[in-house]
C-alpha positions, 0 to 999 in steps of 0.5 A: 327342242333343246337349246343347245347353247344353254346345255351345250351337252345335254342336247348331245345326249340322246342315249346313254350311248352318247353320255358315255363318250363324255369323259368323267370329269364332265358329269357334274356339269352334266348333272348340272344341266340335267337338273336344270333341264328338268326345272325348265321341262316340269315348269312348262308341263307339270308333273313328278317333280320334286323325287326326280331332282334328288335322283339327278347324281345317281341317274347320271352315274347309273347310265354311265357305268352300266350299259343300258339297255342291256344292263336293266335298271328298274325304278320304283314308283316311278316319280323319280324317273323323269331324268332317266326319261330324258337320258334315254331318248325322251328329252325332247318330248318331256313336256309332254308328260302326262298329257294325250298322246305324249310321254308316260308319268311312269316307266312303260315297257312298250314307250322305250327298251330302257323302261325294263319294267313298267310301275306306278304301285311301289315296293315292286323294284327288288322283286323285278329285278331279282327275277331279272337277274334269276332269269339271265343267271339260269341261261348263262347271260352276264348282264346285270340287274339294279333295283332303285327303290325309294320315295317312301318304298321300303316301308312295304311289306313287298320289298322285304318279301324280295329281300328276304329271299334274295338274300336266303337263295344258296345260288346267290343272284347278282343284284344290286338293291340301291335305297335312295333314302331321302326321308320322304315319301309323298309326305314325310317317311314314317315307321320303324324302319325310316327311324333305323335308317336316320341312325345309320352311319358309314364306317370306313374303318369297318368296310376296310376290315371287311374287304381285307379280311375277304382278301386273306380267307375269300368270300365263300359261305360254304367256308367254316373261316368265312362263315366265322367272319361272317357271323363276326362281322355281323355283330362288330358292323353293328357297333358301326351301322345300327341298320344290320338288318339288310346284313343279317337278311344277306345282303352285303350292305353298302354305304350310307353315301352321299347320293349327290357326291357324284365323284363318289358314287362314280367310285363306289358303283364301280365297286359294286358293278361286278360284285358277287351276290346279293347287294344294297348299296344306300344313299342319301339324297334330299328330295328337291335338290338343286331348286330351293323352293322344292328343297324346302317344300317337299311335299308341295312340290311332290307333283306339280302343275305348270309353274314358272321356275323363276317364281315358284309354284303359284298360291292357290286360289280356293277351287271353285268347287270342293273335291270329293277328297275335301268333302271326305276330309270334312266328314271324317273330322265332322264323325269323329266329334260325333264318335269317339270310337272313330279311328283313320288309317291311310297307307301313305296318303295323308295328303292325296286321301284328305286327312291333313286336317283328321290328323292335325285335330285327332293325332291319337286316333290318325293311323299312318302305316306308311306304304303297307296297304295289306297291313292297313286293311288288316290293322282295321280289321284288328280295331274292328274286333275291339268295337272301334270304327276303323275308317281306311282312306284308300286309292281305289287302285292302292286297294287292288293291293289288299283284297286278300286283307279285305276278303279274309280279314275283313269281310269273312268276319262281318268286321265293321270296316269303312272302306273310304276308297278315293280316285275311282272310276276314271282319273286320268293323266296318271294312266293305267297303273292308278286308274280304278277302273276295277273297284265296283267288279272287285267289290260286289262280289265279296259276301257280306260287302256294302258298295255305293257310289255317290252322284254328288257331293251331298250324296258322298256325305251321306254314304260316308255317315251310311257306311259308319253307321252300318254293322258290317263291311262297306265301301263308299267309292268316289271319283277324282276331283269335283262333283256337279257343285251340291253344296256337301252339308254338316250333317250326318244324316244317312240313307237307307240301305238299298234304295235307288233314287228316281231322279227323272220319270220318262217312258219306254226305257229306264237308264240306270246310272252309278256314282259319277255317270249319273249327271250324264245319264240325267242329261240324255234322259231328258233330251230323249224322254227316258227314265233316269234312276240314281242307283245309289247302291252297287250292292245291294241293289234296289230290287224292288225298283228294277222290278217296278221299272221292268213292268212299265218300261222295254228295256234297261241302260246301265252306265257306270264308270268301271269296266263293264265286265262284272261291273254294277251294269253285270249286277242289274243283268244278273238280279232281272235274270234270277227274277225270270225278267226278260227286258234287252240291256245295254251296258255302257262302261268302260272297255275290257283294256287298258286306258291311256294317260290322258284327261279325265274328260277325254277318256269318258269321251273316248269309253262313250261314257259322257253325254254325247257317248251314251246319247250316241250309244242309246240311238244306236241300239233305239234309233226310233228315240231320236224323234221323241219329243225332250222332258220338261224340267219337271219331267 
């Protein structure tokens, strides 16, 4: 519970409703509060942290002004969010964020009535909210809408989409588009709209001339003065304000203020709050104000674990073990030295993806796009037809963005794309919008496609080097965090297309495991006797060995970490059944829904996917297996 005689008003706000009793002269002691309250919450839980301490004004003046939930407020990404999570009745349960059972990372509709719209994936806000407000229009409802976008957002190609037609629509939505602009995404901010928007300043001088000349002839477009001021304004603002493009796609464009000058944002949303049509209101904020250990790492104070405030974040000791991201990162460093036609592209995720180090010791051949995955896919594609090796180093969950780039642009032409996909499978405390669940169903079905999935971090290594050297698509997809400890190598030897790997002779079944379940599936082999293959390759599968196994064993287990729905254990079934091969088939994935925030390890347990769920699973359909006698070792 919150500590009252710390945050004598913070613990009595339990709803905007509450904030909006203070009166305004109190809010900077409230935002005041607030931010320390976040300090003290993240340090204790972990989590976003960095985003949500710039956001701390504009949170306060936004719940105050307008009257939420009714008013609908919709948060891009959702890294800022957690401030507004503690103002709409979260407060006390914020150290729980991210963990089983406790507050979502990101807004989530079914967790509260102020989450208008859940998020995870950026760039989505102004779509959300101008269908908001298109909604409530049609049916005569007066509430309004607000998109706060931010933390690198802009730079999609989504956003402009909802710009563009929110500002060409003849019946104007009410919308207000608020651009937090702090310069920063998870890592530095990149692209030609970041460099517009560093060269924008604000001018009082010409909103003054605006708003009166709108006194003297109206605000109508339909009317020839207006419509000649209009086009006026249009060239002398840009005098002023080199960013015009917001004003030439429709909006009218506010700013850019200060987005920690609370009285002024106080002033200015008021402004706006009952303005007319299509409007961007742009602030600047600084990502991690307030504690200046975050002000002056941005980036390391992103996302956070548990730390103590007083102290800032600890030094981190070396992991026990590589990641499967450090192992990629080694490799793609290792490849280009050894091909100089080698290119890397992320979208937005230098850090996250691994290639800190391929930007630092190959800035020429280091692509980043800035949040535009469509973009990235297809830019790929361009570099492939000129003989390049284009790398994309790409979440799993991020990739879901350009499957048409993937399947039209890439796949349909054979273009050589490696296909780097990161956090696949299983991640955890993330939740739903950033787990890969989908990648292996997504993927196997796109002609042309190479997909694998690494059992360990040597085998990753060796995909990597397999992809690059392949003439065509291919994908490798690896899981968050590290392996079983296989030391990853230097070499770039690589594997031959297609062939699985017998990791435990048994009798009567064969389990056939994918990527990260394949240490599971070795386990329960050799307590139950069974056969255990390494599959390798989602596609093409190893047809010889299915068939080879299906003559000497009863049936099949397959077990992967994708849903089971088209996954790679839908595949085995498909490839026996065009052979004429009838053996029974249990399918272990993960389920047809949705899977909560929680660890990595518990939502394998709870999916059946670990040790003791495909040991449980496995006697369940064969109960007469729980007397048969364990492998040895060489087994």
């Amino acid at each position: 519970m919150i500590d009252p005689t710390r945050y004598p008003r913070l613990s009595r706000i339990s709803t905007p409703a509450d904030l909006r009793r203070f009166d305004e002269d109190q809010l900077v002691a409230v935002a005041e509060e607030l931010r320390a309250y976040l300090i003290e919450s993240v340090g204790k839980s972990g989590g976003h942290f960095a985003a949500g301490l710039g956001v701390i004004e504009l949170t306060v003046a936004l719940h105050y002004l307008y009257d939420t939930p009714v008013d609908q407020l919709v948060w891009d990404v959702g890294h800022q969010t957690y401030p507004h999570k503690i103002l709409t009745g979260r407060r006390d349960s914020i150290h729980t964020v991210k963990q089983k059972d406790g507050v979502a990372p990101f807004p989530k509709r079914e967790e509260s009535e102020y989450d208008t719209f859940g998020v995870g994936h950026s760039s989505t806000s102004i779509s959300a909210a101008l269908g908001m407000a298109i909604a409530n229009q049609a049916r005569g409802d007066k509430r309004r809408a607000v998109a706060v976008i931010g933390d690198g957002a802009m730079t999609a190609g989504m956003a402009f989409e909802a710009l563009a037609h929110a500002g060409g629509m003849d019946d104007e939505p009410n919308v207000l588009v608020i651009l937090n602009d702090n310069n920063m995404s998870i890592s530095e901010a990149v692209g030609g709209l970041t460099k517009m928007l560093g060269r924008a300043t604000a001018s009082r001088t010409f909103n003054a001339l605006r708003e009166g000349g709108k006194k003297i002839l109206g605000d109508k477009r339909h009317s020839p003065p207006a419509r000649f001021v209009k086009r006026w304004e249009e060239q002398w603002k840009g005098m002023f304000v080199p960013s015009t493009a917001f004003e030439q796609m429709g909006f009218h464009y506010t700013g850019p203020i200060d987005g920690h000058d609370l009285p002024r944002l106080l002033s200015t949303l008021r402004n706006l709050r009952d303005a007319k049509g299509p409007q961007l209101l742009h602030i600047m904020t600084t990502k991690g104000k307030g504690y200046e250990p975050a002000e002056g790492d941005q980036i390391g104070y992103h996302a956070v674990g548990p730390f103590d405030p007083s102290k800032g974040l600890p030094t981190k000791a070396a992991p026990k073990k590589p990641t499967y991201t450090d192992v990629f990162s080694d490799w793609l460093c290792d490849a280009a030295a050894a091909e100089p036609l080698l290119l890397g592209i992320t979208p937005a995720m230098r850090e996250g993806s691994g290639l800190v180090r391929f930007s630092r010791e190959y800035p020429q051949r280091y692509f980043d796009v800035a949040i535009a995955e469509q973009h990235a896919v297809t830019l790929a594609a361009g570099m492939a037809t000129q003989g390049s090796k284009p790398v994309v180093a790409i979440y799993s969950t991020f990739l879901q963005r350009a499957y048409d780039q993937l399947v039209h642009d890439v796949a349909t032409q054979n273009l050589d794309v490696l296909f780097a996909i990161d956090r696949a499978g299983v991640v955890g405390p993330d939740g739903a919008t950033h787990a890969g669940n989908l990648d292996l169903s997504y993927l196997r079905c796109v002609p042309n496609m190479v997909v694998m999935a690494p059992a360990d971090e040597a085998e990753c290594r060796q995909m990597l080097s397999t992809g690059l050297a392949f003439k065509g698509p291919a994908a490798v997809r690896y899981p968050r965090g590290s392996g079983t400890g296989v030391a990853a190598g230097t070499d770039l030897s690589t594997l031959p297309i297609g062939k699985a790997q017998l990791r435990v002779s048994g009798h009567k079944l064969a389990i056939l495991a994918f990527g990260a379940c394949v240490p599971f599936a070795e386990t329960v082999g050799r307590e139950l006797g069974l056969s255990v293959v390494n599959m390798r390759f989602i596609k093409p599968l190893d047809r010889q060995m299915l068939l080879e196994l299906a003559s000497s064993h009863e049936g099949f287990i397959t077990v992967e970490d994708n849903v089971v729905a088209g996954g790679a254990g839908s595949a085995v079934a498909e490839l026996l059944n065009a052979e004429g091969v009838l053996r029974p088939i249990l399918q272990l994935g993960l389920p047809d829904a949705y899977q909560h925030h929680a660890s990595r390890e518990d939502l394998l347990a709870e999916a059946g996917i670990d040790a003791a769920g495909i040991r449980a699973a496995i006697l369940k359909r064969w109960p007469q297996l729980a007397a048969q006698p364990p492998l040895t070792a060489a087994g």
